[in-house]
Structure formats: structure tokens, C-alpha cells
CHARMM internal coordinates of N, CA and C (Angstrom, degrees):
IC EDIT
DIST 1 N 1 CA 1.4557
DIST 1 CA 1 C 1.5302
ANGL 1 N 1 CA 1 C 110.89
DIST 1 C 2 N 1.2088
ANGL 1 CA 1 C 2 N 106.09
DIHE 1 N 1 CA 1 C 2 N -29.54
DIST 2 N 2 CA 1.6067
ANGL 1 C 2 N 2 CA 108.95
DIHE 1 CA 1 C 2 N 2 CA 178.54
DIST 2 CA 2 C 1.5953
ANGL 2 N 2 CA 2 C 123.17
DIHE 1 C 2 N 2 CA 2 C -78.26
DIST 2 C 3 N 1.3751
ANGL 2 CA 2 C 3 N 107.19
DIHE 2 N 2 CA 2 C 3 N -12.76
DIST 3 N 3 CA 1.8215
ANGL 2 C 3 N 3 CA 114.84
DIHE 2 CA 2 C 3 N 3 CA 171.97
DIST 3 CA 3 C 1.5234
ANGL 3 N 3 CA 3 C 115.85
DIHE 2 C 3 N 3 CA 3 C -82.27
DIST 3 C 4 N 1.2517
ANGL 3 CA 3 C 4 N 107.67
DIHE 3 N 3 CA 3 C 4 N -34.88
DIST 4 N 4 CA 1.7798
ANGL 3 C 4 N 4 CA 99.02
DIHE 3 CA 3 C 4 N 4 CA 164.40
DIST 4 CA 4 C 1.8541
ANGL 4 N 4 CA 4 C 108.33
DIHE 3 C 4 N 4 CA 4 C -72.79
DIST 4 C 5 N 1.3182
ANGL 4 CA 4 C 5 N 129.62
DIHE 4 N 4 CA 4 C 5 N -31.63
DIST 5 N 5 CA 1.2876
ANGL 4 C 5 N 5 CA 101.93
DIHE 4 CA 4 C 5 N 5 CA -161.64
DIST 5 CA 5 C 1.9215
ANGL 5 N 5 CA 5 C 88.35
DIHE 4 C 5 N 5 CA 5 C -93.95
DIST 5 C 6 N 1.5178
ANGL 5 CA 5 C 6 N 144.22
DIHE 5 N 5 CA 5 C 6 N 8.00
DIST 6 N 6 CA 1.3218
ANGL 5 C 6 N 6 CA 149.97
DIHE 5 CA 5 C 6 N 6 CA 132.44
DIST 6 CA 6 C 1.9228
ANGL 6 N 6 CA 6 C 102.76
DIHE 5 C 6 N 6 CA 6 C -33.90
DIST 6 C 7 N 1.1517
ANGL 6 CA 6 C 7 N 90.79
DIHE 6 N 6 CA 6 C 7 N -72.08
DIST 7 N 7 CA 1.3089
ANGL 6 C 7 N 7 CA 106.63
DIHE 6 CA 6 C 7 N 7 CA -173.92
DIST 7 CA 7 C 1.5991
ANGL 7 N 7 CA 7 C 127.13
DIHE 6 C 7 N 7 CA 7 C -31.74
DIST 7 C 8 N 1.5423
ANGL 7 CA 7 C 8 N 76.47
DIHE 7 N 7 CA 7 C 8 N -52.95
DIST 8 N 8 CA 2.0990
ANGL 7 C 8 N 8 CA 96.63
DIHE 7 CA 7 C 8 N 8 CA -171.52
DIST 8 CA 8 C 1.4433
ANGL 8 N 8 CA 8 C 99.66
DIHE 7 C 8 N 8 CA 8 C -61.52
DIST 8 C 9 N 1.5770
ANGL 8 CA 8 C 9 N 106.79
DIHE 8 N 8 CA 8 C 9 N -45.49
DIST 9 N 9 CA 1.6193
ANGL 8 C 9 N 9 CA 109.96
DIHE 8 CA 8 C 9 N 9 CA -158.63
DIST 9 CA 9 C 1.8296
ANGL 9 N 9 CA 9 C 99.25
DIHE 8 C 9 N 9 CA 9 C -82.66
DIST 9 C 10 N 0.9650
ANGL 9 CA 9 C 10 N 131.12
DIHE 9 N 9 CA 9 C 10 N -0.53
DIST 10 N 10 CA 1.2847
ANGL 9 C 10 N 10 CA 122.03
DIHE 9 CA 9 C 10 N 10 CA 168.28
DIST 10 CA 10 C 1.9582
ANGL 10 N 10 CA 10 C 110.72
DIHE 9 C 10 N 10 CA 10 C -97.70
DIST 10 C 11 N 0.9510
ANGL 10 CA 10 C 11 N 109.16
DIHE 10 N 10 CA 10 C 11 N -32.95
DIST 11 N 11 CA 1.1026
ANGL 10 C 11 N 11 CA 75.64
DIHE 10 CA 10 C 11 N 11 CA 159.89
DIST 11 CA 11 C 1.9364
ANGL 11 N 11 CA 11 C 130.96
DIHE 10 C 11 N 11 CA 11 C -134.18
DIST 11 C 12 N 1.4027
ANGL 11 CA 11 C 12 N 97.40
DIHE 11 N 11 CA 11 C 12 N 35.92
DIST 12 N 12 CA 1.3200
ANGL 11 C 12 N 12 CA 115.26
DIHE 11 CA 11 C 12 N 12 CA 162.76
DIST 12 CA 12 C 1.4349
ANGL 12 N 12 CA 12 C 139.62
DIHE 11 C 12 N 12 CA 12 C -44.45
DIST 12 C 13 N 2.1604
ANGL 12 CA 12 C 13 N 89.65
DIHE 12 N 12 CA 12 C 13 N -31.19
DIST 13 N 13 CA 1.6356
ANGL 12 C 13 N 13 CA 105.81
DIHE 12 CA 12 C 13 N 13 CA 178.99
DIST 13 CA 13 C 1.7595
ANGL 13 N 13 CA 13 C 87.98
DIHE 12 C 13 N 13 CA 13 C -90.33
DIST 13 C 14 N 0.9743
ANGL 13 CA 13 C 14 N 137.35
DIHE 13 N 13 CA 13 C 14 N -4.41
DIST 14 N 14 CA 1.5284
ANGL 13 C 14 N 14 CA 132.22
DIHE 13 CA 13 C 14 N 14 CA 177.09
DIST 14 CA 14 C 1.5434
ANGL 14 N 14 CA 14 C 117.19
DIHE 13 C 14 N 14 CA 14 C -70.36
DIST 14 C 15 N 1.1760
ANGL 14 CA 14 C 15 N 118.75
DIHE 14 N 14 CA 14 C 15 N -33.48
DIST 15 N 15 CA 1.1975
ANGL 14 C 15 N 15 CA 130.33
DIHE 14 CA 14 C 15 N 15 CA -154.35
DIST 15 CA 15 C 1.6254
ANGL 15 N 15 CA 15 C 107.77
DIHE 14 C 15 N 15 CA 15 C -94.26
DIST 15 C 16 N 1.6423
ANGL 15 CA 15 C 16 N 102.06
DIHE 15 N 15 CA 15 C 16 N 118.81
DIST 16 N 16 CA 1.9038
ANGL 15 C 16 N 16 CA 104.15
DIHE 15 CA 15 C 16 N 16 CA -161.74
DIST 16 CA 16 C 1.5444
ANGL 16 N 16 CA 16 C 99.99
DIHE 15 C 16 N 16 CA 16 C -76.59
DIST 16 C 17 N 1.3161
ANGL 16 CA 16 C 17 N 104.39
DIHE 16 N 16 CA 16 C 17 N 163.41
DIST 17 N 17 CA 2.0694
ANGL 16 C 17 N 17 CA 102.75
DIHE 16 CA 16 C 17 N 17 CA -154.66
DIST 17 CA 17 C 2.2954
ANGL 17 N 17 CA 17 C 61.85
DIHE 16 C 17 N 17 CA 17 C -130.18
DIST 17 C 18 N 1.8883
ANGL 17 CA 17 C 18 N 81.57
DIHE 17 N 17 CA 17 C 18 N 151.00
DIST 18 N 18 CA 1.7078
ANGL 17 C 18 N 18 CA 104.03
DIHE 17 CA 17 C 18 N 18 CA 174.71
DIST 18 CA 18 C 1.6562
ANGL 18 N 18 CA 18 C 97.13
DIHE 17 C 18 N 18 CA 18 C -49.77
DIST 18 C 19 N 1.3276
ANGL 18 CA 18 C 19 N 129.20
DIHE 18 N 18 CA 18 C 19 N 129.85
DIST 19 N 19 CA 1.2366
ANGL 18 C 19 N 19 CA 135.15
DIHE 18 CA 18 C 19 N 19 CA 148.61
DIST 19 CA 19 C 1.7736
ANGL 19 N 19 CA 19 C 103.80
DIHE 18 C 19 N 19 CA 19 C 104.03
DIST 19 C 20 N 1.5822
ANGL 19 CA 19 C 20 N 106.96
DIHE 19 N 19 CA 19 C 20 N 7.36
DIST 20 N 20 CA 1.6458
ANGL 19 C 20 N 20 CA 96.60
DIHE 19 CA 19 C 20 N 20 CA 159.45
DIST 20 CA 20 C 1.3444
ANGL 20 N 20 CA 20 C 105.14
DIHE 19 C 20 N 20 CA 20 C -65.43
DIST 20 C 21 N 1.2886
ANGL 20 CA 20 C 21 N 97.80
DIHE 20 N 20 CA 20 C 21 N 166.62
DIST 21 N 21 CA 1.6999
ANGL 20 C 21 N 21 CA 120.98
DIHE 20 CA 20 C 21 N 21 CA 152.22
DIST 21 CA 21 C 1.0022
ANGL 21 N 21 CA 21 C 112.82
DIHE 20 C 21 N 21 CA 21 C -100.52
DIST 21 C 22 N 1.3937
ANGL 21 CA 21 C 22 N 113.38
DIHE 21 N 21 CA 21 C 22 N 125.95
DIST 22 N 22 CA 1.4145
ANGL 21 C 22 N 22 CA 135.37
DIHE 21 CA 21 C 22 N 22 CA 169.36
DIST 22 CA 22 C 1.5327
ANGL 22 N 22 CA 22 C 140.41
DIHE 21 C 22 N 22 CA 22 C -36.58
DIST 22 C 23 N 0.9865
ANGL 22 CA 22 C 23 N 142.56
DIHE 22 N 22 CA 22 C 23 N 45.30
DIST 23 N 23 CA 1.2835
ANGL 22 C 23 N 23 CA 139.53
DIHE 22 CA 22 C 23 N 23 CA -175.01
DIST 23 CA 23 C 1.7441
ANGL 23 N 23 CA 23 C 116.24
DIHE 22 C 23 N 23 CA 23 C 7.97
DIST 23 C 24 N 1.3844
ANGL 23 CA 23 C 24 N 121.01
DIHE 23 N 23 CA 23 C 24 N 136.07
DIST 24 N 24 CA 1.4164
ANGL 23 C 24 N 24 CA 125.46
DIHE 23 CA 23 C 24 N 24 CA -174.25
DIST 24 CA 24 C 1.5445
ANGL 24 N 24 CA 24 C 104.08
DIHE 23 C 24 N 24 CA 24 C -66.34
DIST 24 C 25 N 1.2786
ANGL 24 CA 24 C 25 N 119.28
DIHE 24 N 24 CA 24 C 25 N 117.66
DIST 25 N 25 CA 1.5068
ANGL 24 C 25 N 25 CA 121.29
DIHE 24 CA 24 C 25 N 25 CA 160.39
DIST 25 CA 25 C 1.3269
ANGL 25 N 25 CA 25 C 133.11
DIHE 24 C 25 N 25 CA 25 C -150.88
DIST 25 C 26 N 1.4823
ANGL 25 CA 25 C 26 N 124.26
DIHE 25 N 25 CA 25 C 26 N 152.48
DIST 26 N 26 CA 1.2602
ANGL 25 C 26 N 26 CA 121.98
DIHE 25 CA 25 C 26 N 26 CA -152.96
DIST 26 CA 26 C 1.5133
ANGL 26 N 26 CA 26 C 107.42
DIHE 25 C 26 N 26 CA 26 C -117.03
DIST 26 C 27 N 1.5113
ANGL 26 CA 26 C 27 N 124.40
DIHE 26 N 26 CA 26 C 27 N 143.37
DIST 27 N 27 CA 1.6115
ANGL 26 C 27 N 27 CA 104.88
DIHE 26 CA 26 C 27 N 27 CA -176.15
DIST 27 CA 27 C 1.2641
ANGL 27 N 27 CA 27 C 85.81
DIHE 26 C 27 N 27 CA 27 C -155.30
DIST 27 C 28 N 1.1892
ANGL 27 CA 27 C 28 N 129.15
DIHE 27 N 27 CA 27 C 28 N 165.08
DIST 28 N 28 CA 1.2762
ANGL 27 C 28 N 28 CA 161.21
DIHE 27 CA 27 C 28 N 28 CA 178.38
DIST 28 CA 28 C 1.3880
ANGL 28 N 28 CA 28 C 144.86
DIHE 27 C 28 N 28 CA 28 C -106.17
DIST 28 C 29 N 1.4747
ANGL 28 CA 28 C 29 N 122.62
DIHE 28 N 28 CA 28 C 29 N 70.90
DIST 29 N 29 CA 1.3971
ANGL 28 C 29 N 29 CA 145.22
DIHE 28 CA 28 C 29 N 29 CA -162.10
DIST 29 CA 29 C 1.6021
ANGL 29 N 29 CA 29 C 116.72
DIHE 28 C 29 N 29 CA 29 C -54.47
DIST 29 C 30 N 1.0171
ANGL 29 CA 29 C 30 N 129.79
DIHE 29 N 29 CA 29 C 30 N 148.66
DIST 30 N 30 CA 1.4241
ANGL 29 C 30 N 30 CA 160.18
DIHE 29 CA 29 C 30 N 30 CA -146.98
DIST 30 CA 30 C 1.5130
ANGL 30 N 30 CA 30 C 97.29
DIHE 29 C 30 N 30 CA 30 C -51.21
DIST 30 C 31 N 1.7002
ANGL 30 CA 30 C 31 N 119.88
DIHE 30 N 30 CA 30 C 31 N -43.53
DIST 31 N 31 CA 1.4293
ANGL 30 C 31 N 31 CA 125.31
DIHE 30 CA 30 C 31 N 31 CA 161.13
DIST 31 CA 31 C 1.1381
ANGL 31 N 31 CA 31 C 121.95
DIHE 30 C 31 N 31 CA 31 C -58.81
DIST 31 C 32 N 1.4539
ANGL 31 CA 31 C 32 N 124.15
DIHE 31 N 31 CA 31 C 32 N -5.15
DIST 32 N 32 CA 1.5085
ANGL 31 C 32 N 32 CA 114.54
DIHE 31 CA 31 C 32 N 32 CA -164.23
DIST 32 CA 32 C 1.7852
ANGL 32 N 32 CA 32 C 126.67
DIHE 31 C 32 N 32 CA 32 C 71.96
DIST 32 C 33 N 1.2972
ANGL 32 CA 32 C 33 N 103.88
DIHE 32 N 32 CA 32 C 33 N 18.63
DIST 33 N 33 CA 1.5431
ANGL 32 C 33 N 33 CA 122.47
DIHE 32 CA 32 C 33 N 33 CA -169.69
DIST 33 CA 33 C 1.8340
ANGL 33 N 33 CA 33 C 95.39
DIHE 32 C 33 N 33 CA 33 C -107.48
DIST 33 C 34 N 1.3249
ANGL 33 CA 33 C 34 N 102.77
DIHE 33 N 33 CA 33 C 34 N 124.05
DIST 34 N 34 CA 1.9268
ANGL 33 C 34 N 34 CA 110.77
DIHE 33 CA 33 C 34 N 34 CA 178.67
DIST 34 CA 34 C 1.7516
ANGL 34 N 34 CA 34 C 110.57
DIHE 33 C 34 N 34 CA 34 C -95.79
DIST 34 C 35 N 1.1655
ANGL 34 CA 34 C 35 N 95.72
DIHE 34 N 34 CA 34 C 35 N 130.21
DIST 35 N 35 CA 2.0127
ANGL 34 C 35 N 35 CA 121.45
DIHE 34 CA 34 C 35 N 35 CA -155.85
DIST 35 CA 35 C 1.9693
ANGL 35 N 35 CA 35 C 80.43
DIHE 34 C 35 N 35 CA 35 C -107.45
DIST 35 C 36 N 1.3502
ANGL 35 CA 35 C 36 N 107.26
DIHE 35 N 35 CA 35 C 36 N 127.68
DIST 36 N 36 CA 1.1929
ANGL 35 C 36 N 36 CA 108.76
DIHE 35 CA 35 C 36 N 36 CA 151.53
DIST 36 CA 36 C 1.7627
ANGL 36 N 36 CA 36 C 122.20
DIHE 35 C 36 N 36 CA 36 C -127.95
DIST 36 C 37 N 0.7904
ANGL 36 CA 36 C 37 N 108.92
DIHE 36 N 36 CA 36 C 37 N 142.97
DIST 37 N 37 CA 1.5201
ANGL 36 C 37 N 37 CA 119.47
DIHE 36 CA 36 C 37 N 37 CA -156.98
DIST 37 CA 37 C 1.8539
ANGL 37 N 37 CA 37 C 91.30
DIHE 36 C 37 N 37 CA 37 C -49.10
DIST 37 C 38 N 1.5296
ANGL 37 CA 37 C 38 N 101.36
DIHE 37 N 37 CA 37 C 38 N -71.74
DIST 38 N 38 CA 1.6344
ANGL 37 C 38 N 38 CA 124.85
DIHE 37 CA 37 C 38 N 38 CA -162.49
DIST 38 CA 38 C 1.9104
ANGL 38 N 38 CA 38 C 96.45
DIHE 37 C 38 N 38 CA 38 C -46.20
DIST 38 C 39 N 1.5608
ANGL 38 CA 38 C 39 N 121.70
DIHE 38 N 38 CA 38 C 39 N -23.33
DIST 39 N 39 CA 1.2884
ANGL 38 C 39 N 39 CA 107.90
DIHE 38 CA 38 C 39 N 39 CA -155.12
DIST 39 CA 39 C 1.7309
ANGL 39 N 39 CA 39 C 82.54
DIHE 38 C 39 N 39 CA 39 C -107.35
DIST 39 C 40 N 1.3072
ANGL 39 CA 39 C 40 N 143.61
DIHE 39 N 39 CA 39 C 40 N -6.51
DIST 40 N 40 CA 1.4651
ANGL 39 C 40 N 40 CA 140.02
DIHE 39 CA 39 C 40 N 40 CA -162.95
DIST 40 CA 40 C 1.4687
ANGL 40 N 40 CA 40 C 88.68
DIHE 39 C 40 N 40 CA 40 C -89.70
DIST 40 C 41 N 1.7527
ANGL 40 CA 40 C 41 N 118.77
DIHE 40 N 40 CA 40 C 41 N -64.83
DIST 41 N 41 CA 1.2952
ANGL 40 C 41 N 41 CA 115.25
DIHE 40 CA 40 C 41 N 41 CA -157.53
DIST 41 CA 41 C 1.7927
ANGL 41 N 41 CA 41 C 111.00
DIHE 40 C 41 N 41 CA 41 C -65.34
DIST 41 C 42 N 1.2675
ANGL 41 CA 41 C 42 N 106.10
DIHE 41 N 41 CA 41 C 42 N 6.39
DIST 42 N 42 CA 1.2837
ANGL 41 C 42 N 42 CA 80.34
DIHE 41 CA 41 C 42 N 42 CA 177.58
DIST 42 CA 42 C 1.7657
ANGL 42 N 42 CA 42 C 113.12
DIHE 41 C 42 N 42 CA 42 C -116.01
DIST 42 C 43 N 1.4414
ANGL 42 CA 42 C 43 N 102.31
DIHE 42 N 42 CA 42 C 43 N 39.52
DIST 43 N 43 CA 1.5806
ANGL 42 C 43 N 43 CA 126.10
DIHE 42 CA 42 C 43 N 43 CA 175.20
DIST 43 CA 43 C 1.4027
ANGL 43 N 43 CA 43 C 111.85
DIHE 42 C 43 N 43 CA 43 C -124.94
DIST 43 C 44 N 1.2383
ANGL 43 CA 43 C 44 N 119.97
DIHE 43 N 43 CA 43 C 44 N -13.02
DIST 44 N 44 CA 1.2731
ANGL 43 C 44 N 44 CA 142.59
DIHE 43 CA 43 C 44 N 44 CA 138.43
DIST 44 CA 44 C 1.5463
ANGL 44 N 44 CA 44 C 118.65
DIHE 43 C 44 N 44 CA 44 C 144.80
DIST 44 C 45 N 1.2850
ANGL 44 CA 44 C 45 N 131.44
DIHE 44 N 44 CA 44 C 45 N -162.17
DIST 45 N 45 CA 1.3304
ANGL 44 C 45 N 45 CA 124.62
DIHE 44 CA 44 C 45 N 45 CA -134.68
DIST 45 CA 45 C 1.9240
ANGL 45 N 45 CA 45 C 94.13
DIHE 44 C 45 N 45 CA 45 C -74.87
DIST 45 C 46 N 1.2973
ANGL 45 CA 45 C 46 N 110.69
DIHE 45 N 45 CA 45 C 46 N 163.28
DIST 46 N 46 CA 1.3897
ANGL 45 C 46 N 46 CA 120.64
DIHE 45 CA 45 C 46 N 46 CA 178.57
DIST 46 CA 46 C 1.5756
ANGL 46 N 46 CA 46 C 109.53
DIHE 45 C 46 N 46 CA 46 C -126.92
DIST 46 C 47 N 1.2315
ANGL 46 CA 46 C 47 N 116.08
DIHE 46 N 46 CA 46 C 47 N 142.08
DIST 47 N 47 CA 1.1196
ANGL 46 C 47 N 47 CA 133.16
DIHE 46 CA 46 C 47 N 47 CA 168.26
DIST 47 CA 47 C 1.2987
ANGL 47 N 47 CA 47 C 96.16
DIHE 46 C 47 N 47 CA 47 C -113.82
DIST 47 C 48 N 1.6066
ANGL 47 CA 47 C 48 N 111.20
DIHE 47 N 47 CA 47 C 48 N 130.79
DIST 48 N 48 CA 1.7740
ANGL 47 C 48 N 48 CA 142.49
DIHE 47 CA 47 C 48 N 48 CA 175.81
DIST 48 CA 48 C 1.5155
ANGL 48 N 48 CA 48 C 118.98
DIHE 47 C 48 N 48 CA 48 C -106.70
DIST 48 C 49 N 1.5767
ANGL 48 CA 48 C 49 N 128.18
DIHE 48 N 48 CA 48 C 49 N 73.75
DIST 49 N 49 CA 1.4643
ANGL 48 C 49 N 49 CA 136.44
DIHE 48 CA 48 C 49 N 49 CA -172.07
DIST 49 CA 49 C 2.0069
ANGL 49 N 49 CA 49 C 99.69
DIHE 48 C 49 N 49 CA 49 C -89.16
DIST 49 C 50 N 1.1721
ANGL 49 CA 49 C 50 N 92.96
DIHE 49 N 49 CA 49 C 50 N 137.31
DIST 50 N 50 CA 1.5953
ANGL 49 C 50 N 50 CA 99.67
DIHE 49 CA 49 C 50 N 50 CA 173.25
DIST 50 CA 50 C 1.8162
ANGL 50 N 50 CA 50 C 81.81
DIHE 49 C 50 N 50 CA 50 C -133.29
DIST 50 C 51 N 1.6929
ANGL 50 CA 50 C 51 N 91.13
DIHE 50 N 50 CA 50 C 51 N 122.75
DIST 51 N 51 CA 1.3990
ANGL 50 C 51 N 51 CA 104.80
DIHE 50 CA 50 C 51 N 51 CA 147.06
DIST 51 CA 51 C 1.4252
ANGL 51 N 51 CA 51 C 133.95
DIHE 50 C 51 N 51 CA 51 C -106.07
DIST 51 C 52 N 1.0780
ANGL 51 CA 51 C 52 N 152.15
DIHE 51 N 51 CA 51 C 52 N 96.96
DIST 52 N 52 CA 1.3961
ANGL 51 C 52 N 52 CA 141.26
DIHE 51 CA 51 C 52 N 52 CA -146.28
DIST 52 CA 52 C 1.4239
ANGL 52 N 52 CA 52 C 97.08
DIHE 51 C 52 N 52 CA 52 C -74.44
DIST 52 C 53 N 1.3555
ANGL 52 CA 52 C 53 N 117.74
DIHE 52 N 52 CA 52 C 53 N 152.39
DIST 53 N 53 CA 1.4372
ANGL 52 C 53 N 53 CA 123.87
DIHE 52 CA 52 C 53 N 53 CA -167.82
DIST 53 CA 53 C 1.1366
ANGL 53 N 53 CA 53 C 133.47
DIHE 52 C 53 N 53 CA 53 C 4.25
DIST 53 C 54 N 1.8524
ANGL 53 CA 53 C 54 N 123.73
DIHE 53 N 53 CA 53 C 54 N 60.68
DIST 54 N 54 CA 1.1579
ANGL 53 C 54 N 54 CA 121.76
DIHE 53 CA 53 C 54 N 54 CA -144.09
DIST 54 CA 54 C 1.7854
ANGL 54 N 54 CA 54 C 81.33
DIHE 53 C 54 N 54 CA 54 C -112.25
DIST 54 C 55 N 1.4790
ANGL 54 CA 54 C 55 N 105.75
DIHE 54 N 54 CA 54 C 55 N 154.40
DIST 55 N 55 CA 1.7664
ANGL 54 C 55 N 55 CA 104.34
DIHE 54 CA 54 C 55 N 55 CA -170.84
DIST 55 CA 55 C 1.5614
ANGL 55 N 55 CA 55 C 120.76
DIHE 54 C 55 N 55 CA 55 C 48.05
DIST 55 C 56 N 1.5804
ANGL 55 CA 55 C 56 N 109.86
DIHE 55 N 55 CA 55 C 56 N 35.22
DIST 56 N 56 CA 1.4858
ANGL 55 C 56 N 56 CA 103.17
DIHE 55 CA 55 C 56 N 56 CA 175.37
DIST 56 CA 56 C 1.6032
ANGL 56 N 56 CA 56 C 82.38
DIHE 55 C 56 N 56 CA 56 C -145.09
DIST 56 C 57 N 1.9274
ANGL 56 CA 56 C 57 N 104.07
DIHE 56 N 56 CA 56 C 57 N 157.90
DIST 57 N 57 CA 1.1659
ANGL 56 C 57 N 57 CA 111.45
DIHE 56 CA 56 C 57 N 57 CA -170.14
DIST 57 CA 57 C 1.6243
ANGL 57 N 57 CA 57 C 105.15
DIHE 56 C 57 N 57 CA 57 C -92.85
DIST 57 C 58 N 0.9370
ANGL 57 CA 57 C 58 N 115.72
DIHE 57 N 57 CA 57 C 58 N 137.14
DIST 58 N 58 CA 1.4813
ANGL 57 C 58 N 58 CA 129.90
DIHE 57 CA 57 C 58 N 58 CA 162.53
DIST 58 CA 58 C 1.9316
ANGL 58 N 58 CA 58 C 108.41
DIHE 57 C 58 N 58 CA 58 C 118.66
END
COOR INIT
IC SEED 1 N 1 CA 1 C
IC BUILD
């Protein structure tokens, strides 16, 4: 009983709350073209979607 509430509290401070700011990060789209957060928002506002295995099988 004590490894899930370990669990929660490690990564509880992980978890972004409505109205954080986003941490700077860079990733690399389906073309092979690299997206960095710091260089998007300043073309104007960004929306950041994570789908977990979204269009992949299993």
C-alpha cells in the first residue's frame, strides 16, 4: 500500500497544472524538420497536444 502513495508523490510535482508554462523543447516532425517551442511562440500563440500512441498500432 505504501508504493502507490511513493509513486503519486514522485511524480505529482511532474504533472503541468492549467496555466503552467511550458518548459523549452525541441522535437522532430514526421518530415524530419526540428520544432522548438521558444522559436514557435514567438510567431504566435502555441497549443502543445500529446497523444500517446495515437496512429500507431497496439
Amino acid at each position: 500500500m505504501l508504493f502507490p502513495i511513493l509513486v503519486t508523490g514522485l511524480f505529482s510535482g511532474a504533472v503541468p497544472q492549467a496555466g503552467d508554462t511550458a518548459p523549452d523543447f525541441t522535437v522532430t516532425d514526421t518530415d524530419g524538420r526540428q520544432h522548438t517551442l521558444s522559436e514557435l511562440v514567438t510567431q504566435g500563440p502555441v497549443i502543445v497536444a500529446f497523444f500517446p500512441k495515437a496512429f500507431t498500432p497496439g
